[in-house]
C-alpha positions in Angstrom: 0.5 19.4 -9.9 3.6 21.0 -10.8 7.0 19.8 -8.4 7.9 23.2 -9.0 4.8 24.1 -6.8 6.1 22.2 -3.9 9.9 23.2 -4.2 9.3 26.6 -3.4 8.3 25.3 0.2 10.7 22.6 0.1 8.4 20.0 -0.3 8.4 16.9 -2.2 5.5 14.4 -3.8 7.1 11.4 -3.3 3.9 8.9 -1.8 4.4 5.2 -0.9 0.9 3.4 -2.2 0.4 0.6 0.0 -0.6 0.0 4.0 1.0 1.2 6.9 0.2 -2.0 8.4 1.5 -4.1 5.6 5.1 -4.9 6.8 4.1 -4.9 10.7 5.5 -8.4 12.5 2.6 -9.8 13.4 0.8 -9.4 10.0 4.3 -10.6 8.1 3.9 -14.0 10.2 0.4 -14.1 9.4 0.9 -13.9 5.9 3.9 -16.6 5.8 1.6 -18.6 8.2 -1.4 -18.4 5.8 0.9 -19.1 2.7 1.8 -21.9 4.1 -2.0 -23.3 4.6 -2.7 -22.4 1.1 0.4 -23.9 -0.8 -1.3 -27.1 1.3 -4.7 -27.2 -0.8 -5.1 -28.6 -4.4 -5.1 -25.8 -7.4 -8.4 -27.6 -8.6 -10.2 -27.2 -5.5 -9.4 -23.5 -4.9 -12.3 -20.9 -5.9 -11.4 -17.4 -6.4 -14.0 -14.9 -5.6 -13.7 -11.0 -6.0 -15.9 -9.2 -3.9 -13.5 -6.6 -3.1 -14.8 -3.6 -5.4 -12.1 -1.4 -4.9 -11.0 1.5 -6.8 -8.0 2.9 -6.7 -9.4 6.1 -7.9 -10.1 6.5 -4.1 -6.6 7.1 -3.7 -4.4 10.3 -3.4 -2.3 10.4 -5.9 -0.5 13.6 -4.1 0.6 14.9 -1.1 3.0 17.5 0.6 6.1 16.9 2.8 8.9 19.3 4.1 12.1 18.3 2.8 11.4 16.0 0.0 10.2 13.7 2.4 8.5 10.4 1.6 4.7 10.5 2.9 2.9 7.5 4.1 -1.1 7.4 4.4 -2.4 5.5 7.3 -0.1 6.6 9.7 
């Protein structure tokens, strides 16, 4: 998609890619708390699994906004 598309409405593209949620208080001291926790535990006893199977491919890579506007999904 062109931005030329969207300036004739005065619209922007402009798309912030992460959670709403994300920078919320409770969920910014229940990361710092659970950084903590970890930083306790020994490298050599940590297992990593991914089970996540996420692709971003799901995600919108456009979206319309008056003004220019900065658009943020989950909200």
């Amino acid at each position: 998609m062109s931005d030329n598309c969207f300036a004739k409405w005065g619209c922007g593209v402009k798309k912030s890619l992460h959670a709403a949620e994300r920078d919320r208080e409770a969920n910014l001291r229940w990361r710092e708390e659970f950084h903590k926790q970890i930083g306790a535990i020994e490298p050599e006893r940590l297992i990593f699994l991914d089970e996540s199977d996420v692709t971003t491919q799901m995600m919108r890579l456009y979206a319309r906004c008056q003004g220019g506007g900065r658009i943020y999904e989950g909200q």
